[in-house]
C-alpha positions as CSV (number, residue, x, y, z in Angstrom):
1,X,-16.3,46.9,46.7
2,X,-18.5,47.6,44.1
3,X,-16.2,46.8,41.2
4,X,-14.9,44.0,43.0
5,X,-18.4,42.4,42.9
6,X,-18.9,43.2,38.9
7,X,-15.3,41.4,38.5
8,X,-16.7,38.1,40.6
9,X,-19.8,38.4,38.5
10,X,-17.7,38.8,35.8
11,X,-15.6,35.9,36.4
12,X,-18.4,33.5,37.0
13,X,-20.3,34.0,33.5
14,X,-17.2,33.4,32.3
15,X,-16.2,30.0,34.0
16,X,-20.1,29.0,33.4
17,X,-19.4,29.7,29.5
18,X,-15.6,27.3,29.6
19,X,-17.3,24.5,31.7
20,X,-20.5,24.5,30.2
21,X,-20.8,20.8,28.4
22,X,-20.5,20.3,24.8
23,X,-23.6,19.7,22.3
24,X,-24.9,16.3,21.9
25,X,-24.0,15.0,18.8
26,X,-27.3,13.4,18.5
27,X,-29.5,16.5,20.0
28,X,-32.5,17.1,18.3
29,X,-32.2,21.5,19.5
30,X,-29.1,20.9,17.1
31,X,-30.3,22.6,14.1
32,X,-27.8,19.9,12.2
33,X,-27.1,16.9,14.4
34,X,-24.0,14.6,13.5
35,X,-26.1,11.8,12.3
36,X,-28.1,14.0,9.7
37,X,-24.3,15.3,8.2
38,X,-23.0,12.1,8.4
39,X,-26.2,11.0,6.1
40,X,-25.6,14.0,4.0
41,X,-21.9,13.7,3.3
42,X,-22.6,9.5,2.3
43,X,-25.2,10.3,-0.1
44,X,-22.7,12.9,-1.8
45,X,-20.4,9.7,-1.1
46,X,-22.9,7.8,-3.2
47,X,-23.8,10.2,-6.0
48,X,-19.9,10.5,-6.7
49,X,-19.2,13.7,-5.4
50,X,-16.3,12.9,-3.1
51,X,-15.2,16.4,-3.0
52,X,-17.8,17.5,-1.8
53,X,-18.2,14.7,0.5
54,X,-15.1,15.6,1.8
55,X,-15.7,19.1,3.1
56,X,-19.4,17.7,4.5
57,X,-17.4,15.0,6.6
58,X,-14.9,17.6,8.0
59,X,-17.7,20.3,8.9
60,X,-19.0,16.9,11.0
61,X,-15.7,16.7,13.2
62,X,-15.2,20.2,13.5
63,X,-18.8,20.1,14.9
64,X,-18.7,16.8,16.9
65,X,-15.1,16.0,16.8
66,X,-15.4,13.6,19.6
67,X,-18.4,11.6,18.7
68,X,-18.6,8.1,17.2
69,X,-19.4,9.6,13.5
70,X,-16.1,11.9,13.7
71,X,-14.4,8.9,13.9
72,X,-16.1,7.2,10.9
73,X,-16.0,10.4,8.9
74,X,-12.2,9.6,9.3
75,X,-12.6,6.7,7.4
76,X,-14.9,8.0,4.5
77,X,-12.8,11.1,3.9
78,X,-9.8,8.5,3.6
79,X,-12.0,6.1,0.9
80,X,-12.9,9.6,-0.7
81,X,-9.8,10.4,-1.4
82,X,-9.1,7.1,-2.8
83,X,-12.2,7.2,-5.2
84,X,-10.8,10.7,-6.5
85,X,-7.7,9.6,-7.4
86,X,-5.6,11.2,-4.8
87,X,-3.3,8.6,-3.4
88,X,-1.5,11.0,-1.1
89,X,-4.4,12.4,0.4
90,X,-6.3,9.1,1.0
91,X,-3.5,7.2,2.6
92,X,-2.4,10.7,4.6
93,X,-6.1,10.5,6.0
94,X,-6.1,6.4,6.9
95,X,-3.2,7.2,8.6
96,X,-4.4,10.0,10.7
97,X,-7.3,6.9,11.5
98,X,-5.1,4.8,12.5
99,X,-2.7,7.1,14.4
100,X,-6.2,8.8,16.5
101,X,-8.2,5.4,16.5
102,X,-6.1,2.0,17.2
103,X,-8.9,0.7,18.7
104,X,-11.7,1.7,16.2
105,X,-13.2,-1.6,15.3
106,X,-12.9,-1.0,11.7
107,X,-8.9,0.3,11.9
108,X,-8.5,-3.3,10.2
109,X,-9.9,-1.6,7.2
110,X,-8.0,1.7,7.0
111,X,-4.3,-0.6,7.2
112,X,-6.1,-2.5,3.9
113,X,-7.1,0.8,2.3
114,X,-3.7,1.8,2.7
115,X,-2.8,-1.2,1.2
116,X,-5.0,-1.0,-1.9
117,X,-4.5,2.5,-2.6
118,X,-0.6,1.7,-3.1
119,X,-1.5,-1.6,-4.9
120,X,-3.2,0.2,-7.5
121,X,-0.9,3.0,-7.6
122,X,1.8,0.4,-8.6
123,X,-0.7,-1.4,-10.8
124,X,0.2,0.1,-14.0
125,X,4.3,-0.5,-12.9
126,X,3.5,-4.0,-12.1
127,X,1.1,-5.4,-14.2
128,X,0.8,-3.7,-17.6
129,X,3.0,-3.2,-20.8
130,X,4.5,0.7,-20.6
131,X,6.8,2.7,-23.0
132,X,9.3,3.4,-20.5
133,X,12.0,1.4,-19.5
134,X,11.2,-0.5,-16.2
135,X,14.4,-0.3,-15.1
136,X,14.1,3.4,-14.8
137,X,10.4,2.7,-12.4
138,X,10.9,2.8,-9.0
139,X,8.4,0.0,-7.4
140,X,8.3,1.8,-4.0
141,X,4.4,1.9,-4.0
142,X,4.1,-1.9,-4.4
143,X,6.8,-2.4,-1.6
144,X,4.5,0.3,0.6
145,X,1.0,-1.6,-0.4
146,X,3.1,-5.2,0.7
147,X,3.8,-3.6,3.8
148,X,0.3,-2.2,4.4
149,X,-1.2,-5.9,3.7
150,X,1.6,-7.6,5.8
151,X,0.6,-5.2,8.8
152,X,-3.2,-6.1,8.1
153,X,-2.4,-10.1,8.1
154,X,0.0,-9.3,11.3
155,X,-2.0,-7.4,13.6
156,X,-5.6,-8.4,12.6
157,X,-5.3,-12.3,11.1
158,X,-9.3,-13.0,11.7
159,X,-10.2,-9.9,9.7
160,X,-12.4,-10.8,6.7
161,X,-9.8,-8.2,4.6
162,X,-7.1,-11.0,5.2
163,X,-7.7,-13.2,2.8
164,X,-7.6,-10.9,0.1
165,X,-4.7,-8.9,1.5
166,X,-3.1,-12.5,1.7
167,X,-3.9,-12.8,-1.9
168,X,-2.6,-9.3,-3.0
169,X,0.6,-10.4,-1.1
170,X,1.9,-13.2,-2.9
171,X,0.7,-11.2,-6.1
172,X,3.2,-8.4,-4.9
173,X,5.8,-10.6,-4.2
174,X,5.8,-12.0,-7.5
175,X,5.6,-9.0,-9.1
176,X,8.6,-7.2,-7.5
177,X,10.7,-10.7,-8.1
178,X,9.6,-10.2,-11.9
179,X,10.8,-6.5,-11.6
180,X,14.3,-7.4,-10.3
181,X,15.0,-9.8,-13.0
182,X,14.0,-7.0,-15.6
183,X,16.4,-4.7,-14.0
184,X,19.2,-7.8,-14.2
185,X,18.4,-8.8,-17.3
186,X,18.9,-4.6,-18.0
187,X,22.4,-4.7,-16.9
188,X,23.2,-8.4,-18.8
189,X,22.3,-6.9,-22.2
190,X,24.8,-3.9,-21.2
191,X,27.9,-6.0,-20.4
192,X,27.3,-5.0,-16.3
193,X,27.5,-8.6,-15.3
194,X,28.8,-8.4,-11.7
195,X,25.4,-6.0,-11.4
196,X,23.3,-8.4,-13.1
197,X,24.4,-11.4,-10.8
198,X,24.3,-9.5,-7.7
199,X,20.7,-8.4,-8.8
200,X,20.0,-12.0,-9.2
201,X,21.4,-13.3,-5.9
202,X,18.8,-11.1,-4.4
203,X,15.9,-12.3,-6.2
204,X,16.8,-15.3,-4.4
205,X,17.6,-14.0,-0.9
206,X,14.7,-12.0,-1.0
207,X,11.9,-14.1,-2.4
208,X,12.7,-17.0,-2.0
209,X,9.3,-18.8,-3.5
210,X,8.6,-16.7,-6.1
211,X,8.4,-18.6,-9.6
212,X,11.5,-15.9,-11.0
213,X,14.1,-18.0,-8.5
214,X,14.7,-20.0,-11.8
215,X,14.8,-16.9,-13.8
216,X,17.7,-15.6,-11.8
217,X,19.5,-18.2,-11.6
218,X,20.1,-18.5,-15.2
219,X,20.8,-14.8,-15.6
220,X,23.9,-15.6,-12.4
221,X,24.9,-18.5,-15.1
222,X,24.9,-16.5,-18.3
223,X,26.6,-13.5,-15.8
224,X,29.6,-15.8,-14.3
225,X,30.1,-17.4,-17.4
226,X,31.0,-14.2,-19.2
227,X,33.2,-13.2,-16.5
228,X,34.9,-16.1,-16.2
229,X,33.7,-17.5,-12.8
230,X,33.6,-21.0,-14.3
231,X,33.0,-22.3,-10.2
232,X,30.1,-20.0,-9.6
233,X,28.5,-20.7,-13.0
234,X,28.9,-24.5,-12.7
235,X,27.0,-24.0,-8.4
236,X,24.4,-21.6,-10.1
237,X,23.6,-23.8,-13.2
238,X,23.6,-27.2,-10.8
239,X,20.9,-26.0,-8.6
240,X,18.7,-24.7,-11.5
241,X,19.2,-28.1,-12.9
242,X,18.2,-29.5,-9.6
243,X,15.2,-27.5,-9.4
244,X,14.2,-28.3,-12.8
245,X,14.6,-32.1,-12.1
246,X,12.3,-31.0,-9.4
247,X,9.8,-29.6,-11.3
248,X,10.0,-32.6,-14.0
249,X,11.0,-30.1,-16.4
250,X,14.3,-30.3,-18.9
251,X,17.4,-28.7,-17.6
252,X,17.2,-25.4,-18.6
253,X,19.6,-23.9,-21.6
254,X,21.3,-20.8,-20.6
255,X,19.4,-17.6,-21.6
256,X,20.0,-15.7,-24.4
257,X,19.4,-11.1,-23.4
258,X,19.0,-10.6,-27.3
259,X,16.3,-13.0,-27.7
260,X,14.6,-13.1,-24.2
261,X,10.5,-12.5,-24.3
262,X,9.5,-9.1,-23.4
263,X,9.1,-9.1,-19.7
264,X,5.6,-8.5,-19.3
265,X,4.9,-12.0,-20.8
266,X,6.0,-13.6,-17.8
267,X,2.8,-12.3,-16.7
268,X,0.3,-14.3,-18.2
């Protein structure tokens, strides 16, 4: 009887200690309450000491990891990655917002982090001059950040990232319209025609409004015409020369791959 009663005893301290409620984030007994590490970890944030930022914002949600400031410490640990230069990190942590908080009112944000973290991954793929042959670049972080800003526009049209994302859209589309006709312009020089002209097709299948249309269609000219494929090259060179008309510009001459600008110029 007696051991039964230390057991019961037992048992109760026990259940008291599971069911016992958790600390108020906000507690002034806490010798550390959420708010005070939140305000620690953002003005490491704002000295530039994002690692360290880092590790303050995660000993917040381990501490209060259902509280309002876990959830923003999500965020910041996500813009902390992206001030450090660690594209991986920072987009692996907007997700995990995204994915915990849909409703979070500033989860409009973390899909146009997302989105500017691969933008200026890409940036340096997309919108500089570099030593290595585009062709051999592989524009997946521009198609990701296009994707990022689409979902933004999608899901969240009044938020005041939009316009911007909107902005950085068109920009992207441009950009990877630009890059195709690089990489058909690549297999011209080389004699791969049928690649070239099937590379060119899809410029125009697949942006449609982008400024390079005419671009491809005098690369699926010059591409038909070496092959042969007088029909083709006589439909691809009269709607070039109907959207030139349009324009009120001169039908345009058929390209020359020896002596074609450099095809970053088509930047500026």
């Amino acid at each position: 009887m007696r051991h039964s009663l230390a057991l019961i005893l037992l048992l109760t301290l026990t259940a008291c200690g599971l069911f016992s409620p958790l600390p108020d984030e906000n507690s002034a007994s806490n010798p550390a309450p959420a708010k005070e590490i939140y305000a620690e970890a953002m003005e490491l944030m704002n000295d530039g000491k994002y690692e360290k930022a880092v590790k303050t914002f995660e000993t917040l949600q381990s501490r209060y990891p259902y509280g309002r400031y876990a959830q923003q410490a999500q965020l910041e640990i996500a813009y902390a990655y992206y001030k450090q230069k660690e594209p991986e990190s920072a987009i692996a942590a907007a997700d995990r917002f995204i994915k915990q908080y849909p409703n979070n009112p500033h989860v409009d944000y973390a899909h146009y982090l997302k989105g500017l973290i691969n933008f200026n991954e890409d940036l340096g793929l997309l919108g500089g001059v570099v030593k290595q042959d585009l062709s051999e670049r592989d524009p997946n972080a521009a198609r990701d950040a296009f994707k990022a800003f689409k979902e933004l526009v999608t899901r969240f049209p009044n938020s005041q990232y939009a316009p911007d994302s909107r902005l950085r859209m068109q920009y992207l589309v441009n950009a990877l319209a630009r890059y195709e006709i690089h990489v058909a312009n690549y297999y011209l020089r080389r004699g791969a025609y049928v690649a070239a002209a099937n590379r060119a097709k899809d410029v125009l299948a697949d942006y449609p409004q982008a400024p390079a249309t005419r671009d491809a269609l005098q690369i699926m000219t010059q591409a038909y015409d070496a092959m042969g494929m007088k029909d083709l090259r006589d439909d691809a060179q009269r709607v070039l020369d109907m959207n030139a008309a349009k324009d009120g510009a001169a039908p345009a001459a058929k390209p020359s791959p020896q002596n074609e600008k450099p095809w970053w110029q088509f930047w500026k």
